[in-house]
C-alpha positions, 0 to 999 in steps of 0.5 A: 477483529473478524474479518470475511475473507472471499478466497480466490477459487474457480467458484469463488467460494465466500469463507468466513476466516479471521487473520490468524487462519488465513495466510499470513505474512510470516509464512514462506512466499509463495508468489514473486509479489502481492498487490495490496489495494486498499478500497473504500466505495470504489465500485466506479474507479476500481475496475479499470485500475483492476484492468490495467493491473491485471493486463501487466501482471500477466504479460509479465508472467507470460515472459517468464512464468516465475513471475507469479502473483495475487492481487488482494483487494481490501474492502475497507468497510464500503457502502457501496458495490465495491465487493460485488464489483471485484468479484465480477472482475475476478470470475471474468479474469483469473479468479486464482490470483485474485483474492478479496478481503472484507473489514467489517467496519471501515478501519482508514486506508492504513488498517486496510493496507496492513491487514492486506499486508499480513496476509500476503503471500509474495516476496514483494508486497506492493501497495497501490490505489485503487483509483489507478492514479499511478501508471503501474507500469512503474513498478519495474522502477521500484523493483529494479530499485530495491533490487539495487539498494536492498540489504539484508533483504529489507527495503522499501522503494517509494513512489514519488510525484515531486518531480510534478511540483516543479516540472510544469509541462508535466504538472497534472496536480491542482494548485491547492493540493501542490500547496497542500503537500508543499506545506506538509512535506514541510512540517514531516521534515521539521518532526524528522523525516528527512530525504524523502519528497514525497511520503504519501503518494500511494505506490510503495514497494517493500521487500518481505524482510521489511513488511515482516517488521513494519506492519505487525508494528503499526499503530495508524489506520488513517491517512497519515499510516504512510509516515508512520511505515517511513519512520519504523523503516528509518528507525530500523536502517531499513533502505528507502529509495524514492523512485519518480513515478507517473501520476495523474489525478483522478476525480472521485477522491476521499480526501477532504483537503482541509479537514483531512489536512489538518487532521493528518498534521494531528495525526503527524504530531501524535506519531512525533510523540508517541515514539519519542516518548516510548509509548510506542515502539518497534518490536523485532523478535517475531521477524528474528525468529523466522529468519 
């Protein structure tokens, strides 16, 4: 599939590029981490996710100036201004760190978290929302936990609201949707992802080994791709570590709570069975031979 690939440069120069041409992830990095923000009509939320992203990343890189970065921002198809927004805030920032990445057609969260992933360029891949419902300061947690528990260097570290559920003087959450997650998380555990809270919430952390053979392996573009992720990294013994995060929710969602809730638990289900019956599975060989 084409895609348009607005490269970050002083001028901002718009090239026509498909993945293969661009960067890719089975190249050597060349910066700390890459900031995968998947978005869909988000012209309204986007930039002050963008602010405060940005503002982190470069007092970090100011403290120590290995602590290099990019930011892509996948344009899942939108029918709005999210681009020119983004490339607003890009010349008004530092456009050399920010990279912009647009789907012809809208391909769900996870076609555009994986295409963002493929052409990243850092040792760390972090994918985040771009509502900025996640404080992103946070990411320190995941970082300090994939420095500890990764092997091999392969991990995934997992933002996780469950402590929200259960802690009311911190609860930012609506009832339905802790009613939701109570009942899905219930159903994900029945079909085999154990030990993990919270599998959805849209902050994960992983290690260039582990993006290396998660993404060129998935099949889900909606929702539900998060399991999907878990699963190929349970499948390969890869560490995930499930690090409590700030959240608060934010209005403007693209979740439809009841049609996208029964749907994910399709999805779910399709997964299920597609990997027990062997129609899918993870392929590895790519990732060996670059090791």
């Amino acid at each position: 599939m084409t895609l348009y690939l607005y490269w970050s440069a002083a001028s901002l120069t718009v090239l026509a590029a498909t993945v293969s041409n661009s960067s890719s992830l089975f190249d050597e990095p060349t910066v700390k981490l890459s900031c995968i923000v998947p978005a869909f009509d988000e012209s309204k939320r986007l930039p002050t996710m963008l602010k405060e992203t940005t503002e982190y990343l470069e007092n970090k890189r100011l403290e120590n100036s290995e602590n290099t970065y990019e930011i892509i921002i996948v344009d899942d198809g939108s029918r709005d201004n999210t681009v020119e927004v983004a490339l607003e805030f890009a010349k008004e920032s530092n456009p050399e760190n920010i990279r912009i990445l647009v789907l012809e057609k809208n391909r769900g969260k996870g076609g555009a978290v994986t295409q963002g992933v493929l052409c990243a360029r850092g040792e760390r891949c972090l994918m985040v929302d771009a509502d900025g419902a996640t404080r992103f300061s946070d990411l320190e947690k995941l970082q300090d936990a994939l420095d500890n528990e990764a092997k091999n260097g392969r991990g995934v570290a997992v933002g996780s609201r469950s402590h929200l559920v259960t802690t009311e003087a911190v609860v930012k959450r609506s009832f339905i949707r802790n009613f939701l997650m109570r009942g899905f998380h219930t159903l994900v555990y029945v079909l085999g992802i154990r030990g993990i809270d919270d599998t959805q919430c849209g902050f994960k952390l992983f290690t260039r080994g582990a993006a290396q053979i998660i993404f060129p392996n998935m099949h889900v573009e909606r929702w539900i791709f998060d399991i999907e992720c878990l699963m190929i990294a349970q499948q390969q013994n890869i560490p995930i570590i499930e690090v409590q995060v700030n959240w608060h929710e934010i209005d403007g969602s693209k979740v439809n709570l009841m049609v996208d809730s029964v749907q994910m638990a399709k999805d779910l289900l399709l997964i299920r069975l597609n990997y027990l019956l062997g129609l899918w599975t993870v392929d590895t060989n790519t990732a060996k031979k670059i090791q």
